[in-house]
VOFI-782837 format. One record per residue: residue number from 1; chain; x, y, z of N, C-alpha, C, O in turn. Coordinates in steps of 0.02 Angstrom, whole numbers, plus 32768, in hexadecimal, padded with zeros to 4 digits. Layout:
<midos>
MIDO | midren | seti | n.xx | n.yy | n.zz | ca.xx | ca.yy | ca.zz | c.xx | c.yy | c.zz | o.xx | o.yy | o.zz
MIDO | NUM | A | X | Y | Z | X | Y | Z | X | Y | Z | X | Y | Z $
...
</midos>
This chain:
<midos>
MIDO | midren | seti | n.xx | n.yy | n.zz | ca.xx | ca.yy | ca.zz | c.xx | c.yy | c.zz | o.xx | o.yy | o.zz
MIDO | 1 | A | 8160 | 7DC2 | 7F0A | 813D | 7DB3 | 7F47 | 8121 | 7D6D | 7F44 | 8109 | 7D54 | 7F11 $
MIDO | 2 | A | 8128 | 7D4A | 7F87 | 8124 | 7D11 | 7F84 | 80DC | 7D00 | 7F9D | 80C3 | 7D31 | 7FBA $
MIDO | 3 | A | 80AF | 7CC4 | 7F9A | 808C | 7C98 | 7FC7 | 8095 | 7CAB | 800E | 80CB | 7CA4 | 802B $
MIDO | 4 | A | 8067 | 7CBF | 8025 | 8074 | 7CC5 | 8077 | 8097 | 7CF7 | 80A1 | 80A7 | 7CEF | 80DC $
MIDO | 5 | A | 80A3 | 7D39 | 8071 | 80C6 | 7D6F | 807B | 808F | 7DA8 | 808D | 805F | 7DAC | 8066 $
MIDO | 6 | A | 8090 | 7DC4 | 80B0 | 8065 | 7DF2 | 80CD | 8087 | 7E44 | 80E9 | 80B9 | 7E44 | 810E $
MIDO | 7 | A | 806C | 7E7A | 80D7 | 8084 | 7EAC | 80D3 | 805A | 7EF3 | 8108 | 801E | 7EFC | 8111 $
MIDO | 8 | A | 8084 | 7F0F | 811A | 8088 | 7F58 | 812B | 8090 | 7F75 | 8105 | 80B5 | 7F56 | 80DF $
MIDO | 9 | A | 8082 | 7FB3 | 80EC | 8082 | 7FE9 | 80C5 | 8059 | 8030 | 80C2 | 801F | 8038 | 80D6 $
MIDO | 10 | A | 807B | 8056 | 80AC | 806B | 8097 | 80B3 | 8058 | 80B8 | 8078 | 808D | 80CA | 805E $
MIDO | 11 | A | 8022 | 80CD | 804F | 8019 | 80F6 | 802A | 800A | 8138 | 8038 | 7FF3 | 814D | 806D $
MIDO | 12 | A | 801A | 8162 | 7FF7 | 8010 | 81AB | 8023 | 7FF5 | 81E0 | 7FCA | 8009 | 81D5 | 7F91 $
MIDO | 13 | A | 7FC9 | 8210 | 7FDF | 7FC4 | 822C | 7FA6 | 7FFC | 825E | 7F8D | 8032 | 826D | 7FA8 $
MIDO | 14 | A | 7FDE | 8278 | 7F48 | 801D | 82B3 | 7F51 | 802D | 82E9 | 7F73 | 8062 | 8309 | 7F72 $
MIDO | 15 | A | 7FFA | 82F3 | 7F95 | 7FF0 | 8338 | 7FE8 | 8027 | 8320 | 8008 | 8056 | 8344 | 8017 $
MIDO | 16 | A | 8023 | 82CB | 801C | 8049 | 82B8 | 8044 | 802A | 8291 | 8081 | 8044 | 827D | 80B4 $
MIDO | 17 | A | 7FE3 | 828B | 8069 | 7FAA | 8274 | 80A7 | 7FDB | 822C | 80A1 | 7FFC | 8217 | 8072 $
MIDO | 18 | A | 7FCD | 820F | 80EB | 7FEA | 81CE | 80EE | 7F9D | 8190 | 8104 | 7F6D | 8196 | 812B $
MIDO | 19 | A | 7FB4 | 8155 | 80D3 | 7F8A | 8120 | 80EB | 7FBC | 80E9 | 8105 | 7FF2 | 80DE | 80EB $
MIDO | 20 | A | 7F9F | 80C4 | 8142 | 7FBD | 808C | 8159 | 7F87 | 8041 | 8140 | 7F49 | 8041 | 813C $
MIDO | 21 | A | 7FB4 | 8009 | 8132 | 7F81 | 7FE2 | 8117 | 7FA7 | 7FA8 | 8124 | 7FE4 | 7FA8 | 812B $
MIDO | 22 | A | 7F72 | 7F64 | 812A | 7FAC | 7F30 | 812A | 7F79 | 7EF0 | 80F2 | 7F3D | 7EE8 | 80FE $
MIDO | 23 | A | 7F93 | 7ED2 | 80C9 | 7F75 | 7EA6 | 8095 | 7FAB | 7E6B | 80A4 | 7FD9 | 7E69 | 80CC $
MIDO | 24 | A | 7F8F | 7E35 | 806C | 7FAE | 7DEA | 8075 | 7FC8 | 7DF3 | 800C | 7FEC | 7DCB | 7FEF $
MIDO | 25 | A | 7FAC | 7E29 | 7FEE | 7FB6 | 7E30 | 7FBE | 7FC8 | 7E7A | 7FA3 | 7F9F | 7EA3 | 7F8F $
MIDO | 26 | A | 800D | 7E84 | 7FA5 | 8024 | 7ECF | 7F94 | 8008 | 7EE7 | 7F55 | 7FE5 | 7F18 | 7F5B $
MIDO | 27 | A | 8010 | 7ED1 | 7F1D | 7FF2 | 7ECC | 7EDC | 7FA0 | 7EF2 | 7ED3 | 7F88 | 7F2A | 7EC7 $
MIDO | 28 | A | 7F8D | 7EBB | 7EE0 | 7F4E | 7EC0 | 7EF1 | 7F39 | 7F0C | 7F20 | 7F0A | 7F31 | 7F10 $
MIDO | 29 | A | 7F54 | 7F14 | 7F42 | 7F25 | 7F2D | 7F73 | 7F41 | 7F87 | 7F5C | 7F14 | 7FB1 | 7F5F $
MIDO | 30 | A | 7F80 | 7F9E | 7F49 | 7F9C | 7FD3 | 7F32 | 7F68 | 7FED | 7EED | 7F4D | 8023 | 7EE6 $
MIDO | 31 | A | 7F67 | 7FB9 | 7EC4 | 7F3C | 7FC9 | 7E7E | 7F01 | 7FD9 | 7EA8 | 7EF8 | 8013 | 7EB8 $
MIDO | 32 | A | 7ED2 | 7FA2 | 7EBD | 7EA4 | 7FDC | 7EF6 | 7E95 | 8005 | 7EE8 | 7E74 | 801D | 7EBB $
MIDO | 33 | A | 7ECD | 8022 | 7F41 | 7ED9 | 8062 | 7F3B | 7EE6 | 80A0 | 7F07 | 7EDB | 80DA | 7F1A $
MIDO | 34 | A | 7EFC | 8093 | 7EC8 | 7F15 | 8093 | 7E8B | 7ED1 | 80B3 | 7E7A | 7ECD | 80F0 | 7E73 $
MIDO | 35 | A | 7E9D | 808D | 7E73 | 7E64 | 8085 | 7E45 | 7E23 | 80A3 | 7E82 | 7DEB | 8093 | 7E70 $
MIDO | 36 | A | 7E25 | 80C4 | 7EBC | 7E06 | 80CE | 7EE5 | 7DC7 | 8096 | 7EEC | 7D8E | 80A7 | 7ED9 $
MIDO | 37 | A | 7DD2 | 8052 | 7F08 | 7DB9 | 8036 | 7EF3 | 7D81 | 8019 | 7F42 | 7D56 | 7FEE | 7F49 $
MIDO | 38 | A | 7D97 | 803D | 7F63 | 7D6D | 803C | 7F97 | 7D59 | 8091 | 7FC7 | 7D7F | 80BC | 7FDE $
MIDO | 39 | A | 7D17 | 808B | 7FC7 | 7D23 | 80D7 | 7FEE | 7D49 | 80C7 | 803E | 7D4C | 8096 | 8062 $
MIDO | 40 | A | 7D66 | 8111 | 8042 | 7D73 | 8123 | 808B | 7DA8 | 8137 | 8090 | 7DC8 | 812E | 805C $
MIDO | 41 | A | 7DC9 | 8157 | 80C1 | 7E08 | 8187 | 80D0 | 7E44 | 8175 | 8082 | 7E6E | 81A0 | 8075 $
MIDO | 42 | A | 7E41 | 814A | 8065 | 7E81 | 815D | 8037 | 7E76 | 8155 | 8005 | 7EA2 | 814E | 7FDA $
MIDO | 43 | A | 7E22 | 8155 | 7FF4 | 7E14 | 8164 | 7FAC | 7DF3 | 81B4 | 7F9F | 7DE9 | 81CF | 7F68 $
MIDO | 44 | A | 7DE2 | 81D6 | 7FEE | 7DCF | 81FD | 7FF9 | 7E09 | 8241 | 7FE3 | 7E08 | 8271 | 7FBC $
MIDO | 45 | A | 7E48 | 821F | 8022 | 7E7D | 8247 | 8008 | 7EAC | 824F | 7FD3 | 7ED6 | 827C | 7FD3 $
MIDO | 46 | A | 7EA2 | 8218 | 7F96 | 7EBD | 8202 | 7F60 | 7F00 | 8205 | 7F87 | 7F24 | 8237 | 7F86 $
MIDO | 47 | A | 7F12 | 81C2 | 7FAF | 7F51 | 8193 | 7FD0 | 7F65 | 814F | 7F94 | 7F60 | 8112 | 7F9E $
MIDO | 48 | A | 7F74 | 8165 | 7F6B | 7F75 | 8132 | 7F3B | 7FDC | 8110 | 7F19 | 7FEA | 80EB | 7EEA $
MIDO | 49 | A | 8004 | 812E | 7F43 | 8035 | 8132 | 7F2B | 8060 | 8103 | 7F5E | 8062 | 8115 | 7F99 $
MIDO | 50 | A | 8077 | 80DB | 7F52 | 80AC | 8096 | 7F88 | 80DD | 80CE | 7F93 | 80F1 | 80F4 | 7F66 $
MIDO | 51 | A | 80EF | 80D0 | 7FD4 | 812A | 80EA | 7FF0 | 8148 | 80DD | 8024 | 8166 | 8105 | 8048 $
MIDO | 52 | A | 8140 | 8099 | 802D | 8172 | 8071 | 806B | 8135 | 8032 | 8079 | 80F8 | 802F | 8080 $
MIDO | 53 | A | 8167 | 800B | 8078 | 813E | 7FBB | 809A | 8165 | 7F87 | 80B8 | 819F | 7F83 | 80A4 $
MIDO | 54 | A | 814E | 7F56 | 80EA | 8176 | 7F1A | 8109 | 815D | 7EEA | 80F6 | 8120 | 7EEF | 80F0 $
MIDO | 55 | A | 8179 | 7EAE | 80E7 | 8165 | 7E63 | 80E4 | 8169 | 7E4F | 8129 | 8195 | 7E62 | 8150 $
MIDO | 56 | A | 8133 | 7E24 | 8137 | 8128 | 7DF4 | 8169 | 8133 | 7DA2 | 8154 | 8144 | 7D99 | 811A $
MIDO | 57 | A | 812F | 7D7F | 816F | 811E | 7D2A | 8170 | 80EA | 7D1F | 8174 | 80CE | 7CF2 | 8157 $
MIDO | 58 | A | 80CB | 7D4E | 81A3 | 80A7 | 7D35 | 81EE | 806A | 7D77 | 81DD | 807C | 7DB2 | 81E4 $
MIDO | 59 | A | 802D | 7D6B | 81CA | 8001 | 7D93 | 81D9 | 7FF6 | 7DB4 | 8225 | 7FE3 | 7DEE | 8222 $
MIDO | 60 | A | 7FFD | 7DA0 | 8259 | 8009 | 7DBD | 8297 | 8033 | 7E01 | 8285 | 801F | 7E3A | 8278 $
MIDO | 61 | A | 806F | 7DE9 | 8288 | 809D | 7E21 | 827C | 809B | 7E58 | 8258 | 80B5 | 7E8D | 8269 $
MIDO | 62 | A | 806F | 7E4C | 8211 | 806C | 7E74 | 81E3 | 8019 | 7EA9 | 8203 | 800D | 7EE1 | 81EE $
MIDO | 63 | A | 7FF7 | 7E8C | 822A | 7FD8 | 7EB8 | 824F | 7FEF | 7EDF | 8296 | 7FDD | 7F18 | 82A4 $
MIDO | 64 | A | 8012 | 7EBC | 82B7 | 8025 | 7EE6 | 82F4 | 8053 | 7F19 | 82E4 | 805F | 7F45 | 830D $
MIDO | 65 | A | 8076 | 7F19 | 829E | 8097 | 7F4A | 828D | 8086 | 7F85 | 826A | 80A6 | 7FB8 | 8262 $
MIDO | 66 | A | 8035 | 7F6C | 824F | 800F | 7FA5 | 822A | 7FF3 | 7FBF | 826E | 7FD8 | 7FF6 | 8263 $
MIDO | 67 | A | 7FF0 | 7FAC | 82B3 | 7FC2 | 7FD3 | 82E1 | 7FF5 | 7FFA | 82FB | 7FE2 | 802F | 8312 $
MIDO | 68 | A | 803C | 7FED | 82FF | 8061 | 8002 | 8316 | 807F | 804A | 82F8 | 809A | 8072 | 831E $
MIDO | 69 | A | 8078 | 8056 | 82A3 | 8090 | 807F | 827C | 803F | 80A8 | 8278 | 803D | 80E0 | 825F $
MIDO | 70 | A | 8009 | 808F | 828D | 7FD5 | 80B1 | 8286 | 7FCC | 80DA | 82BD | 7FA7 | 810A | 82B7 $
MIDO | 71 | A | 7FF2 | 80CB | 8306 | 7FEF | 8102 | 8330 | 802F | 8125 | 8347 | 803C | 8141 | 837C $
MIDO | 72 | A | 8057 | 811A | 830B | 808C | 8162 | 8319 | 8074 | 819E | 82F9 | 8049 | 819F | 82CD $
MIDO | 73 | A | 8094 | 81D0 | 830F | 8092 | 8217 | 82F9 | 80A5 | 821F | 82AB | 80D1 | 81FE | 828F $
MIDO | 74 | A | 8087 | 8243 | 8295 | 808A | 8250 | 8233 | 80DB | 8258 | 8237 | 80F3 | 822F | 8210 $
MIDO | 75 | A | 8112 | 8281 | 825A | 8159 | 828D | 824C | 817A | 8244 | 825B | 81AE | 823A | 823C $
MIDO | 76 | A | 8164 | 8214 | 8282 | 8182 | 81CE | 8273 | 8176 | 81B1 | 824A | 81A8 | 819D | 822D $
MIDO | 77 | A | 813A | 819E | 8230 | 8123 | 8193 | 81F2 | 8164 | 81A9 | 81AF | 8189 | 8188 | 818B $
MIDO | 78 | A | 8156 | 81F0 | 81BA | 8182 | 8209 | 8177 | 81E6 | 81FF | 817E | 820D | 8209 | 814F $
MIDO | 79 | A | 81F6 | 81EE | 81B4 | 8237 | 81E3 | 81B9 | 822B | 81AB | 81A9 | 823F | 81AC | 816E $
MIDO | 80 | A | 8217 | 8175 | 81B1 | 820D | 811C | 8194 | 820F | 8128 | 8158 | 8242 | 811E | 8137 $
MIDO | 81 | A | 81D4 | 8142 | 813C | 81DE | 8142 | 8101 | 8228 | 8167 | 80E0 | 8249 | 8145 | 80B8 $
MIDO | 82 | A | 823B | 819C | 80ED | 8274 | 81B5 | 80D4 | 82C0 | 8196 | 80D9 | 82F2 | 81A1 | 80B7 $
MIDO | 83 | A | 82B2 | 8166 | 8117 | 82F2 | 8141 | 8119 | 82F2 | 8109 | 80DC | 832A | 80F5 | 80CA $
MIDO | 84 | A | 82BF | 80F1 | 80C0 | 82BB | 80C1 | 809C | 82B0 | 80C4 | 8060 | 82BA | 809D | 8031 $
MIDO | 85 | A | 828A | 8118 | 8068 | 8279 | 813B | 8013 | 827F | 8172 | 800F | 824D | 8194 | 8002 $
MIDO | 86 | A | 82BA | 818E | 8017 | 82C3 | 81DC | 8021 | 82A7 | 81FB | 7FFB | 829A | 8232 | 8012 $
MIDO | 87 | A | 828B | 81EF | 7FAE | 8258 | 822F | 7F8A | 8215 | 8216 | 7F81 | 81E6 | 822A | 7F5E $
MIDO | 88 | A | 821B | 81EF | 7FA0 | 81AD | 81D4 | 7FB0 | 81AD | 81C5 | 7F72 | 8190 | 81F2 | 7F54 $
MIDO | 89 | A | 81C6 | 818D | 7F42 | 81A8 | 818B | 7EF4 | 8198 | 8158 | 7F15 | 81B2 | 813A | 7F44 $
MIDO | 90 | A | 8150 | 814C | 7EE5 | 8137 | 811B | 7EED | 815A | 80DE | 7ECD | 817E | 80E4 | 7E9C $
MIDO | 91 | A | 8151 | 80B3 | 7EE3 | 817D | 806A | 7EE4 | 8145 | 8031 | 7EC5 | 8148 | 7FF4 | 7EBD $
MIDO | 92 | A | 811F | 8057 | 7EBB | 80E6 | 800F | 7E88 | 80F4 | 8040 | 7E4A | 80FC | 801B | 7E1A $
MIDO | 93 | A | 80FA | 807D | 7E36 | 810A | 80A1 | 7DFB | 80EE | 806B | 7DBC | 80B9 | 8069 | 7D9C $
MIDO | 94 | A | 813A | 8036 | 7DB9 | 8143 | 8010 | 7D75 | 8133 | 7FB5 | 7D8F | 815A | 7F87 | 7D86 $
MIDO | 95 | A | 80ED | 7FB1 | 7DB1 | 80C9 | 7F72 | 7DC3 | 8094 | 7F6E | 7D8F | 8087 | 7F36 | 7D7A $
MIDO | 96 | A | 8077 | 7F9C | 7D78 | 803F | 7F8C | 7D49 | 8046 | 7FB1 | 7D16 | 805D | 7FEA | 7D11 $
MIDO | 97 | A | 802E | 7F85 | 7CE6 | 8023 | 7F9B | 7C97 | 7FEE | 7F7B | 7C78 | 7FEC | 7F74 | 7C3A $
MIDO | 98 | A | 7FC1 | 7F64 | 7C9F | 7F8B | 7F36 | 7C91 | 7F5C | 7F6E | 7C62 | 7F55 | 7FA8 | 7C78 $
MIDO | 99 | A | 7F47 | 7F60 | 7C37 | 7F05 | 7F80 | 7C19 | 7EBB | 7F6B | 7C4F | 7EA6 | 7F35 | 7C66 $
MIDO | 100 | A | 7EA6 | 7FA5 | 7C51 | 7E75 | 7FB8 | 7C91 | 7E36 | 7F87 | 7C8C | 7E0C | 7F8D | 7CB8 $
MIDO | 101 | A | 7E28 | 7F46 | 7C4A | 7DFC | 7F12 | 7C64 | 7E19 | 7EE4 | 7C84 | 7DFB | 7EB9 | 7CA3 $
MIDO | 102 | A | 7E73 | 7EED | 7C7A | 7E77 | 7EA9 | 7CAF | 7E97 | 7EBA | 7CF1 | 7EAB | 7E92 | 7D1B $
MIDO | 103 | A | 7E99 | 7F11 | 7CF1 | 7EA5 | 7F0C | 7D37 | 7E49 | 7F07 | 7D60 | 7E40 | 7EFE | 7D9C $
MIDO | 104 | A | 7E18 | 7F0D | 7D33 | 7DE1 | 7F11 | 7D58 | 7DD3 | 7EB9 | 7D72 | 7DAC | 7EA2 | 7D9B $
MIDO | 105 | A | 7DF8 | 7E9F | 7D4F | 7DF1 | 7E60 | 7D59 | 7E1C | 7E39 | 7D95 | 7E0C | 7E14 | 7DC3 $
MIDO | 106 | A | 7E5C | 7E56 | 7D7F | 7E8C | 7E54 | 7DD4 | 7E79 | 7E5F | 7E05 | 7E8F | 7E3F | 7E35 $
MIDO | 107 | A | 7E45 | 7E95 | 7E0F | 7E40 | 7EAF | 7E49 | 7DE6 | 7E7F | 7E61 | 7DCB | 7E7E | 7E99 $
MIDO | 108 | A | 7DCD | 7E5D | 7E22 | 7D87 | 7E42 | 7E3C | 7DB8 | 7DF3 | 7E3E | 7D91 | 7DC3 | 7E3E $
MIDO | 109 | A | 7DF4 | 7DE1 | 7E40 | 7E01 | 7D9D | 7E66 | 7E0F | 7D80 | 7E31 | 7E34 | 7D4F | 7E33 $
MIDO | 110 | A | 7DFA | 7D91 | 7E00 | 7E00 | 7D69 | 7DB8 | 7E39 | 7D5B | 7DA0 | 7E5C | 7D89 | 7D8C $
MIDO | 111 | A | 7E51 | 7D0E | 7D9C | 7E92 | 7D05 | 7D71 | 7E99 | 7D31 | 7D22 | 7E67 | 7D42 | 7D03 $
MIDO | 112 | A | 7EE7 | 7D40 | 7D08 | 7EE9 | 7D68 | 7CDB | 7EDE | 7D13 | 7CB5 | 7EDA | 7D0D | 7C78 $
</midos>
């Protein structure tokens, strides 16, 4: 992922609860979720698992498309995702292997 790349994405727990989200940093913002690192709906529902996302250019885009996937119905939701990830594995799986002071450090901004 590049400079200036901005994302849509969907995490979902293992129930299957779905979160819609949009960041300027995929990385970042999945470990997060990962690490329940903010309260509210998807640390609540433990939504911690990547299971479909878009790149943008254009921060615009990468929000009108999170408002747009945020007000369809849960069965559109899950066909998107299935066209692109037919068994919902999570797709950050094999992104981190950090030992947990320097992901505490990733996530407070801190260069490794």
């Amino acid at each position: 992922m590049r400079e200036g790349s901005y994302f849509t994405y969907i995490v979902a727990s293992r129930s299957h609860t779905l979160y819609v989200g949009m960041t300027g940093d995929l990385h970042k913002r999945v470990l997060e979720h990962k690490n329940g690192a903010y309260e509210g709906f998807s640390s609540r529902y433990n939504c911690n698992r990547l299971v479909w996302f878009e790149s943008f250019d254009d921060p615009r885009k990468a929000i009108d498309r999170e408002k747009q996937l945020k007000g369809w119905r849960r069965g559109k939701k899950i066909a998107l995702i299935e066209k692109a990830n037919p068994t919902s594995q999570d797709l950050s799986s094999e992104w981190y292997d950090l030992d947990p002071s320097l992901e505490r450090k990733y996530l407070a901004g801190a260069e490794e």
